[in-house]
C-alpha positions in Angstrom: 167.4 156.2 157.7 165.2 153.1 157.4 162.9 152.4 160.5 163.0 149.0 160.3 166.8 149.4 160.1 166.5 151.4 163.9 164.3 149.4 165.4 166.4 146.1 164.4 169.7 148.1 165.7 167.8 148.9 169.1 167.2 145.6 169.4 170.8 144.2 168.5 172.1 146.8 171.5 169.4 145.5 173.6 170.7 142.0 173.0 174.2 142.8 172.8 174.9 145.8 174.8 178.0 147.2 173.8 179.3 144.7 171.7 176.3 145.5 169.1 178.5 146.8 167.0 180.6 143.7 166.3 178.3 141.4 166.1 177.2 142.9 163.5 180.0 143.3 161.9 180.4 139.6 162.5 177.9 138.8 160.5 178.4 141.0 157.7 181.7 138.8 157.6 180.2 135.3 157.4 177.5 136.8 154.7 180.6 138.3 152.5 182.6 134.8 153.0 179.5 133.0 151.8 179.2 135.2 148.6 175.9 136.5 149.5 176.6 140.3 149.2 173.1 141.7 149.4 172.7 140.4 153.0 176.5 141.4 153.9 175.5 145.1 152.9 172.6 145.2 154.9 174.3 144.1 158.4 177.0 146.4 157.2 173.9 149.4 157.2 172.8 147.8 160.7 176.1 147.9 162.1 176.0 152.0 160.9 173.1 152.2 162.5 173.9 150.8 165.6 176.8 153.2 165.8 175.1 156.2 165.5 172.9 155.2 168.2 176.0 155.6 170.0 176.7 159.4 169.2 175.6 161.5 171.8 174.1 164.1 169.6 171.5 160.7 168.5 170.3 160.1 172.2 169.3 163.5 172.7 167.1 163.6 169.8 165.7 160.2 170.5 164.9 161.7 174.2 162.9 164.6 172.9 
């Protein structure tokens, strides 16, 4: 997965805590509604990311 990607998600949960998620799902909304698809796609990426920081099996990795 892209680094940048992580890091960006790490800092949305940072930011947002557990509403991470939605926001950026939010924003993939306003960026579809606009018609700018590109962007849309890469919130929707973020918002992936930001859920598999979530999975348990992630945060052990990330501890090791």
């Amino acid at each position: 997965m892209n680094t940048g990607l992580n890091l960006f998600a790490e800092a949305l949960v940072f930011v947002h805590g557990k509403g991470a998620e939605s926001e950026a799902a939010k924003h993939a909304q306003i960026c579809e509604r606009l018609g700018d698809m590109e962007t849309a796609e890469t919130w929707r990426q973020l918002q992936g990311a930001v859920r598999s920081l979530k999975r348990p099996d992630c945060m052990s990795l990330r501890a090791a």
